[in-house]
C-alpha positions, -999 to 999 in steps of 0.1 A, spaced: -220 284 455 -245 259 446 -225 262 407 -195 252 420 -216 218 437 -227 215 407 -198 217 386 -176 195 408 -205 168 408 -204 168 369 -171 162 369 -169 134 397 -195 118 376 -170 123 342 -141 107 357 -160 82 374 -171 68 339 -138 74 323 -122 51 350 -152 21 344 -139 26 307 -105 21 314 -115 -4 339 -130 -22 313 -108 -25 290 -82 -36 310 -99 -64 317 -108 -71 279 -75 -67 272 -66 -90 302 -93 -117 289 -75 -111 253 -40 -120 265 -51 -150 285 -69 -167 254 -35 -164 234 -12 -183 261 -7 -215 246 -5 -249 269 35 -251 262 39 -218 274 18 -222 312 45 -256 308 76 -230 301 66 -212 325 67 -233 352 102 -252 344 116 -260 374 84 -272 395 73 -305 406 39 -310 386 14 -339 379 6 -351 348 -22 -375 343 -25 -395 312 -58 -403 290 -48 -438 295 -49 -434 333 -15 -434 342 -2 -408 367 33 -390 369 49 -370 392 82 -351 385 101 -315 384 94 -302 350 125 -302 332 118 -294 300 84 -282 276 89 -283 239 65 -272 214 50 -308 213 65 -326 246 75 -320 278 104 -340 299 95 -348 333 127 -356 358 114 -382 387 140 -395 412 150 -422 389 137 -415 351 128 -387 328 99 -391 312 90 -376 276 54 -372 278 37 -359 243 12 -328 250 -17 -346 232 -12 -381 255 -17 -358 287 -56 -349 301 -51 -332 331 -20 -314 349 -13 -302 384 7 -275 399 15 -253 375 25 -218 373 0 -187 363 30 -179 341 35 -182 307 68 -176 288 73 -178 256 98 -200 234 118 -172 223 142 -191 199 122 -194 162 146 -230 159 132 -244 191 97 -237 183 99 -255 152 112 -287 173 84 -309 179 79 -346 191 97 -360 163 129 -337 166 127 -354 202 126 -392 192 150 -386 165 181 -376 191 167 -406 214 170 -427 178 202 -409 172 218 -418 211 201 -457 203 186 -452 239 167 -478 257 134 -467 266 103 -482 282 72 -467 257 42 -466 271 18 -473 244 -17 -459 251 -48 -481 248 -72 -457 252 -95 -459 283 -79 -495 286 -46 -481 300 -14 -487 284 6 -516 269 49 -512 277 70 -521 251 108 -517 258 137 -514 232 156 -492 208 138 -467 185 151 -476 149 133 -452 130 109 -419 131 93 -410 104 62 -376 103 40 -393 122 53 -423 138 83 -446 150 95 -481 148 105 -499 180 133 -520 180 118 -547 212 137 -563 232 133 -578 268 138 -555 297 174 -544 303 183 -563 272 211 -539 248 198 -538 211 213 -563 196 200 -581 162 200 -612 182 176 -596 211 156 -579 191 120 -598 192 101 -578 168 102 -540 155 71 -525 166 58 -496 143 38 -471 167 19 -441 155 29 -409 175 -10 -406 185 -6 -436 204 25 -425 227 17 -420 260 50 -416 271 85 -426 268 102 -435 301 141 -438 300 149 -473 307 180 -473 331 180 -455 359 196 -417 362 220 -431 384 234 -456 363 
């Protein structure tokens, strides 16, 4: 009798360790998958969902997450959509543990200056936010005339003003590392 203790203590004690083996290795695989989910992915995954984004220049935005590219995101507030560019953005709030991924090989290839060439395209009137650093953010508001790789040039204009040659002040040429953000200029209702 004491074999049969004996036996059935041996293998308590095998399966024991075979389930801290698989137990570890769940969790390495686990730790694995969670350092592949990309930032534009946790953003996918939580279309939808009012979020806060805060801004290395300081500025704060609240919004339902409409829309996270492979370089930008579109936030919808009550009365504007934001684009707000990935690398302008230090902090974000009240997203989603989940992460989906951009299934369509086209859309992942779309960053932010497949974005500013269909605002180009539409000649929207925008409000860009122009980032400053720890200075905050200089507004400039106008037409985008141009994207090229790595930047844009910014038909200005007043405020509410259409792009017209005669309202046009000055054409501002703005690297893409200095957007903060592009707000849409007239309001969704309008």
């Amino acid at each position: 009798m004491r074999w049969d203790a004996l036996f059935d203590d041996m293998e308590a004690q095998l399966a024991a360790s075979e389930r801290l083996e698989l137990d570890a290795e769940i969790v390495d695989r686990a730790r694995a998958e969670t350092a592949a989910v990309e930032l534009a992915d946790r953003l996918r995954g939580s279309l939808g969902r009012r979020i806060g984004v805060y801004l290395a220049s300081g500025s704060a935005f609240e919004g339902t997450l409409s829309h996270a590219g492979s370089e930008a995101l579109v936030l919808t507030e009550p009365r504007h959509q934001l684009l707000i560019p990935y690398a302008a953005a230090v902090r974000y709030l009240g997203l989603s543990r989940l992460a989906v991924t951009e299934p369509s090989r086209v859309r992942q290839g779309l960053g932010l200056a497949s974005a500013l060439r269909a605002l180009a395209r539409d000649r929207a009137a925008l409000a860009v936010l122009v980032s400053r650093g720890s200075a905050g953010e200089s507004t400039l508001h106008g037409v985008i005339d141009r994207v090229g790789r790595d930047h844009l040039d910014l038909a200005v204009t007043a405020d509410g003003e259409d792009r017209r040659e005669a309202n046009v002040r000055q054409v501002a040429t703005i690297p893409f590392a200095a957007l903060a953000a592009l707000k849409s200029a007239r309001s969704r209702e309008d």
